[in-house]
DSSP file (Angstrom, degrees, kcal/mol; ACC not computed):
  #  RESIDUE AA STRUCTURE BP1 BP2  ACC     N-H-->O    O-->H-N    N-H-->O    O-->H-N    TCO  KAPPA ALPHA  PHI   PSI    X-CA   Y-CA   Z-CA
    1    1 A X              0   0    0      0, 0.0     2,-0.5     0, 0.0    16,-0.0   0.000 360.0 360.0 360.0 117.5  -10.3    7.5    3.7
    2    2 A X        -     0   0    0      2,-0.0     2,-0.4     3,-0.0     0, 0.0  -0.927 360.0-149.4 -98.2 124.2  -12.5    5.0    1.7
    3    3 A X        -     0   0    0     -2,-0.5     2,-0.8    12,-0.0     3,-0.0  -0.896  11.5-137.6 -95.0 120.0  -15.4    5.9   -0.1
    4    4 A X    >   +     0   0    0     -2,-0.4     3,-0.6     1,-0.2     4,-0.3  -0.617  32.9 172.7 -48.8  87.6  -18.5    3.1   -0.5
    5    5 A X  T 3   +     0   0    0     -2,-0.8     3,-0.5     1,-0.2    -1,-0.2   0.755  68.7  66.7 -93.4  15.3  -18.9    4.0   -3.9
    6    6 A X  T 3  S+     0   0    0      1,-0.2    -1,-0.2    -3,-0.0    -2,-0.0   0.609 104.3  52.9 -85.2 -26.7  -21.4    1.2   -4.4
    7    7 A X  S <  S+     0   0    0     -3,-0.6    -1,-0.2     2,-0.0     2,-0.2   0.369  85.3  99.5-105.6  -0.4  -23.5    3.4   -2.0
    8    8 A X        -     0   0    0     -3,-0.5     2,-0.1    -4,-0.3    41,-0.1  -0.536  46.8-164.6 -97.4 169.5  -23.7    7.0   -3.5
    9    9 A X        -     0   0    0      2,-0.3    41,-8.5    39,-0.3     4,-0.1  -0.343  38.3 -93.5-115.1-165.0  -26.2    8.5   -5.3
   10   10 A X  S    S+     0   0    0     39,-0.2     2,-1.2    -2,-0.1    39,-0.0   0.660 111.9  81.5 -73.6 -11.8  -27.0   11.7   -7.7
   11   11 A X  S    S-     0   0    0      1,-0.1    -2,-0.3    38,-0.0    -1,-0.1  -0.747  98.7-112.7-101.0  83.9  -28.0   13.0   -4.6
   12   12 A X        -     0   0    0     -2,-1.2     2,-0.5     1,-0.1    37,-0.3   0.157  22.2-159.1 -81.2 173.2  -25.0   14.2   -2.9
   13   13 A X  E     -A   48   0A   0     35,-2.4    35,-0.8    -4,-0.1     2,-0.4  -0.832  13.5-136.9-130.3 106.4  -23.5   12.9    0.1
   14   14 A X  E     -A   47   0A   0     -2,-0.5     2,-0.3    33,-0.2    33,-0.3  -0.730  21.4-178.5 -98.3 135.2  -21.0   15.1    2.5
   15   15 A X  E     -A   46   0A   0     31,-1.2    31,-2.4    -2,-0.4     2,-0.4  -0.949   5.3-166.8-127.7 134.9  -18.2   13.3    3.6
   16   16 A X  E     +A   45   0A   0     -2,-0.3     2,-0.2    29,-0.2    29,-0.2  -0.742  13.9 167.3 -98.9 156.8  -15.4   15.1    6.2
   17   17 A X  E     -A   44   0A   0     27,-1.4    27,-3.8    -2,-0.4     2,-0.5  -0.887  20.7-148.9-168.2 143.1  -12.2   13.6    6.8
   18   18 A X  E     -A   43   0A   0     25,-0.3     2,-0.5    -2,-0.2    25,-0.2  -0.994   4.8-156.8-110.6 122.8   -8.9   14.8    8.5
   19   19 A X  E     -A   42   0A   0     23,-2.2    23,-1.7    -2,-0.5    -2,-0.0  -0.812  14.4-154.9-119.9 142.8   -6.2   13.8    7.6
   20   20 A X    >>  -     0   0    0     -2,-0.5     4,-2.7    21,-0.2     3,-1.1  -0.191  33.9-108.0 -90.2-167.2   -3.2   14.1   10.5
   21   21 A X  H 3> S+     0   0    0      1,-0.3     4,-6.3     2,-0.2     5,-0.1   0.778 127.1  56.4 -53.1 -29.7    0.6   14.3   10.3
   22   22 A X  H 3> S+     0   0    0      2,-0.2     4,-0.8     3,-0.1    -1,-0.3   0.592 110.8  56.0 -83.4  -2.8    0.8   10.5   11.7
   23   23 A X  H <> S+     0   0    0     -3,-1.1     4,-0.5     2,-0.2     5,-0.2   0.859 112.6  36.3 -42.0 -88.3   -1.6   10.2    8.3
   24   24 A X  H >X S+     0   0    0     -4,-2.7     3,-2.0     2,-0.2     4,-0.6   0.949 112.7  52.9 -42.9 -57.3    0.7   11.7    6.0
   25   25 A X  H >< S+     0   0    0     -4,-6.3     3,-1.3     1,-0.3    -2,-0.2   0.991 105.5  54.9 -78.4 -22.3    3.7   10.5    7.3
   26   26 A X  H 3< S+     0   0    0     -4,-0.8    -1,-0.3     1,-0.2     3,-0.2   0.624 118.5  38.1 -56.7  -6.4    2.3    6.6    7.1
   27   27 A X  H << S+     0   0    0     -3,-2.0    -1,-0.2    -4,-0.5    -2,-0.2  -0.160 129.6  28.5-145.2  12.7    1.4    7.2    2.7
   28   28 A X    X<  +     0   0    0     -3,-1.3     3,-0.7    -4,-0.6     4,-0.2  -0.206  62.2 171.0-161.4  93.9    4.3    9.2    1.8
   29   29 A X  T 3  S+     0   0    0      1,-0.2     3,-0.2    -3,-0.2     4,-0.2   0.579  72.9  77.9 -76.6   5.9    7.1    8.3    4.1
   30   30 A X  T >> S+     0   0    0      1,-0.2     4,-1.4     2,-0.2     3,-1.2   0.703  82.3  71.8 -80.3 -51.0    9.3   10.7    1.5
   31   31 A X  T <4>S+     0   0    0     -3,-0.7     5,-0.8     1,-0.3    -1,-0.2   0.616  83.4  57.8 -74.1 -12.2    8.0   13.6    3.2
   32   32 A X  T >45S+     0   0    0     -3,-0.2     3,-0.5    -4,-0.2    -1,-0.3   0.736 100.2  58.2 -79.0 -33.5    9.6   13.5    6.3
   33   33 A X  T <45S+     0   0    0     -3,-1.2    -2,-0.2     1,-0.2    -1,-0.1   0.632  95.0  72.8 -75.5  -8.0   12.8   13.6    4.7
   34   34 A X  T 3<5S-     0   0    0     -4,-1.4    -1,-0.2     2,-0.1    -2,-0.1   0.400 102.7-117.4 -73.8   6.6   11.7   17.3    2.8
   35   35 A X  T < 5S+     0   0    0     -3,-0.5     2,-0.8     1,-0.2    -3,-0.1   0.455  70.5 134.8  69.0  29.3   11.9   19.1    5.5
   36   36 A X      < -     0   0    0     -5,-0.8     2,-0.6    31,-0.1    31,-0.2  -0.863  39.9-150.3-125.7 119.6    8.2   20.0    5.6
   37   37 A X        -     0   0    0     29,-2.0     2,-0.5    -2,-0.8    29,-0.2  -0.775  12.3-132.6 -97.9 121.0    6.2   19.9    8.7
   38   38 A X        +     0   0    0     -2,-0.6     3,-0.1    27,-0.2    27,-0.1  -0.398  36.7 161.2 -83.5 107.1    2.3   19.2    9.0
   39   39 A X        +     0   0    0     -2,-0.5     2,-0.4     1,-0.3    -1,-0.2   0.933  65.7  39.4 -57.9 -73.7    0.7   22.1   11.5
   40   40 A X  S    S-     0   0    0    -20,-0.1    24,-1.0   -19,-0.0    -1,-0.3  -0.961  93.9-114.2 -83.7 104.3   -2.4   22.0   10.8
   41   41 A X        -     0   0    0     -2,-0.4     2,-0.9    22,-0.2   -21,-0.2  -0.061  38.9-112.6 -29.8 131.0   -4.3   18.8   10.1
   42   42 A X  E     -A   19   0A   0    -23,-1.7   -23,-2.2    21,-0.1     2,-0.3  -0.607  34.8-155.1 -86.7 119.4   -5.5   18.8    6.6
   43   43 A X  E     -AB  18  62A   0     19,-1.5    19,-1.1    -2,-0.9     2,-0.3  -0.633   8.5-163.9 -91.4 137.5   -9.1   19.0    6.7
   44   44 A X  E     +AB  17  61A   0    -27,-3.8   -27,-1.4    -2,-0.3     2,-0.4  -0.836  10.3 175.7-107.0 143.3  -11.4   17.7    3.8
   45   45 A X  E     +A   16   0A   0     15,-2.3    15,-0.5    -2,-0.3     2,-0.3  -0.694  20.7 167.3-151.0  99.1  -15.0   18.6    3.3
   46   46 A X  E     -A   15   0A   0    -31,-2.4   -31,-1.2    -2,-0.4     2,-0.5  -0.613  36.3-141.0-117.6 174.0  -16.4   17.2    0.4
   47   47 A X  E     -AC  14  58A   0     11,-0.8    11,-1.1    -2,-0.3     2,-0.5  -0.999  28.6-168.8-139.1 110.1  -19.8   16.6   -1.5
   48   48 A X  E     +AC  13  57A   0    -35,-0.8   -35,-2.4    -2,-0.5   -39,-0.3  -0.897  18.4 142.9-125.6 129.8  -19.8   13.3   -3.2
   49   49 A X  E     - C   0  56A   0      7,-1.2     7,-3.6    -2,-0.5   -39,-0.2  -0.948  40.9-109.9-172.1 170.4  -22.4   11.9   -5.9
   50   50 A X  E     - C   0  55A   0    -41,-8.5     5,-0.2    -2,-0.3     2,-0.2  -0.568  15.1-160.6-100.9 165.9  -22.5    9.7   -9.1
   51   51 A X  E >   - C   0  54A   0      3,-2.9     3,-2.5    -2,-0.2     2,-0.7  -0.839  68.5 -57.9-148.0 112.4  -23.2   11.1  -12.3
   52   52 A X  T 3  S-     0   0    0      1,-0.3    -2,-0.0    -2,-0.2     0, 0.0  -0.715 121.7 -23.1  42.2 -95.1  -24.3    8.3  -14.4
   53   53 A X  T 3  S+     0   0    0     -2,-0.7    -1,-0.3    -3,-0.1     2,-0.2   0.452 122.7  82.4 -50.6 -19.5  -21.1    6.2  -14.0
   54   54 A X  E <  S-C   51   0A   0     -3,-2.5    -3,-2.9     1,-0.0     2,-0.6  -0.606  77.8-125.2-105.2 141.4  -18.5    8.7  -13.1
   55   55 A X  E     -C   50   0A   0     -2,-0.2     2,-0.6    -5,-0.2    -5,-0.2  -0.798  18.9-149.7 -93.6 120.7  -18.2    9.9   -9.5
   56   56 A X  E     -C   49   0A   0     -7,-3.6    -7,-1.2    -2,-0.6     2,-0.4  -0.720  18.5-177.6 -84.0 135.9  -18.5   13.7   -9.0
   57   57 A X  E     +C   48   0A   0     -2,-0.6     2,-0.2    28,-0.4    -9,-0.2  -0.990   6.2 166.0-136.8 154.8  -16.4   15.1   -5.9
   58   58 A X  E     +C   47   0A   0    -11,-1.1   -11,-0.8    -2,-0.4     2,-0.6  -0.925  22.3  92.2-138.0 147.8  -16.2   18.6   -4.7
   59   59 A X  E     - D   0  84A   0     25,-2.4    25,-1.7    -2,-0.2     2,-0.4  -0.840  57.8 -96.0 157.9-147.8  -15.1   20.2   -1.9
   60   60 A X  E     - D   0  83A   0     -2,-0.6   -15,-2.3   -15,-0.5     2,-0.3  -0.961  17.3-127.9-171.6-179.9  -12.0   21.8   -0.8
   61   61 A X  E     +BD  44  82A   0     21,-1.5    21,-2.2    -2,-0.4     2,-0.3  -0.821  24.6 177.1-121.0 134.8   -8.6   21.1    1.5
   62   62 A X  E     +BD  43  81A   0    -19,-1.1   -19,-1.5    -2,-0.3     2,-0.4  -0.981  24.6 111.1-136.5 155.5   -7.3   23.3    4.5
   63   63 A X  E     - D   0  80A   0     17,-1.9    17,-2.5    -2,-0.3     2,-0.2  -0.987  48.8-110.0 170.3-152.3   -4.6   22.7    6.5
   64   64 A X        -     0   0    0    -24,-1.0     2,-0.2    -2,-0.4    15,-0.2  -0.786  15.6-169.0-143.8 180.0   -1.0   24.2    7.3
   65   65 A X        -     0   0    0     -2,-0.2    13,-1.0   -27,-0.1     2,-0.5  -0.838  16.0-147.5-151.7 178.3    2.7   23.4    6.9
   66   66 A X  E     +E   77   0B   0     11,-0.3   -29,-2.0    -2,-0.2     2,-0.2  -0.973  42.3 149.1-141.6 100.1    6.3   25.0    8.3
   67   67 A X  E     -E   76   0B   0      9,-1.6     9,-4.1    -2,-0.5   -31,-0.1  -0.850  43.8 -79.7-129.0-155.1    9.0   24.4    5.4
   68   68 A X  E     -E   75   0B   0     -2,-0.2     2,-0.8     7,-0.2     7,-0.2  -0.215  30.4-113.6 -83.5 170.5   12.1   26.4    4.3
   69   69 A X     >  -     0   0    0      5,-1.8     4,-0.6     1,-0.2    -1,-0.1  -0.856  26.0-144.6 -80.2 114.8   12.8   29.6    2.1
   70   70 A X  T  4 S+     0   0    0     -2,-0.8    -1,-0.2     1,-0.2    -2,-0.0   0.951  94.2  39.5 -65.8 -32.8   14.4   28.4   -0.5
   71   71 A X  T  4 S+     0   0    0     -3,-0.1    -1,-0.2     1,-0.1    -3,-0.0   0.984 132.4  16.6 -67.5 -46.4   16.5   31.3   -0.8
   72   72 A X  T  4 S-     0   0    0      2,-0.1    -2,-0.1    -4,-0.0    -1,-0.1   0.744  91.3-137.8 -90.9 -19.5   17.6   32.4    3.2
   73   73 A X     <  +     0   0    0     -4,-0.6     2,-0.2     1,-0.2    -3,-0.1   0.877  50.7 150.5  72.0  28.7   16.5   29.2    4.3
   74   74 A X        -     0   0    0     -7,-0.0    -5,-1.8     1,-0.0     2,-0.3  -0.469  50.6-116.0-109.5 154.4   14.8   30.6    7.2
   75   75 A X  E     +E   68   0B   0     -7,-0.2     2,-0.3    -2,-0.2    -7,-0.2  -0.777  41.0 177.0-103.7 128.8   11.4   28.0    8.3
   76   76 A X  E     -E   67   0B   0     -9,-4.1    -9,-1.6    -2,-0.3     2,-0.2  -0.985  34.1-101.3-141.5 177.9    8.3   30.0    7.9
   77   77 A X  E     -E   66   0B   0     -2,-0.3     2,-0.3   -11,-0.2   -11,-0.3  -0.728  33.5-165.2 -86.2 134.8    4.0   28.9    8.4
   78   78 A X        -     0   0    0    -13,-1.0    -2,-0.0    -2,-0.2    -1,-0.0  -0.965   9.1-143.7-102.9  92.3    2.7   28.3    5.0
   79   79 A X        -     0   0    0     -2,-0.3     2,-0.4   -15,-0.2   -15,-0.2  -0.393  14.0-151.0 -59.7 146.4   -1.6   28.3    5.1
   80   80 A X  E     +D   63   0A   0    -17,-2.5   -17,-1.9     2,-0.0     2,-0.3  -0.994  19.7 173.4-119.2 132.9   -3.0   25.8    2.6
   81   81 A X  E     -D   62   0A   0     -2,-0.4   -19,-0.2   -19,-0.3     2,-0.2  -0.984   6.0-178.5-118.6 126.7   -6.6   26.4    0.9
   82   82 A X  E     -D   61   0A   0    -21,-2.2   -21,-1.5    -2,-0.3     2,-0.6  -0.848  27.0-163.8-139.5 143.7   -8.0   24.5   -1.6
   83   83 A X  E     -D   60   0A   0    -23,-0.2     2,-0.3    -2,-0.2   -23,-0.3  -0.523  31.9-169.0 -77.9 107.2  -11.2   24.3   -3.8
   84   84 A X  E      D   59   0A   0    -25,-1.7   -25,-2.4    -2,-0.6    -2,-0.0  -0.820 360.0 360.0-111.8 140.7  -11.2   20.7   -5.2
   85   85 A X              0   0    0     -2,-0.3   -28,-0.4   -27,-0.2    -1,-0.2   0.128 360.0 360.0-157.4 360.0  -13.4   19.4   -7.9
């Protein structure tokens, strides 16, 4: 995802984005070898404006993943939420 920042304001601007597994694996190709598998597309839903020079963003991250127990080693669904700013 590329952000115009040449085009935000004070005023903010909501930008969505998903990003999928074929996402991921193409910007960390490392991640295929952790054994951790993208379920859910991680979804972004963010609120973008400047404040004087600095760009504020806000928003938050959802998505899923399947990795291991580190102790039994058994695969289980891990939900992800997060509040980003």
């Amino acid at each position: 995802m590329k952000l115009n920042v040449d085009r935000m304001t004070a005023t903010p601007t909501e930008v969505c984005f998903e990003a999928t597994a074929d996402w991921w694996a193409g910007r960390c190709p490392a991640s295929a070898d952790d054994g951790v598998e993208i379920l859910e597309p991680f979804a972004f839903v963010l609120s973008v404006s400047t404040m004087g020079e600095d760009l504020l963003i806000e928003g938050s991250m959802s998505g899923a993943i399947r990795v291991a127990c580190s102790r039994c080693v058994e695969r289980y669904r891990q939900p992800l939420r997060e509040d980003l700013r």
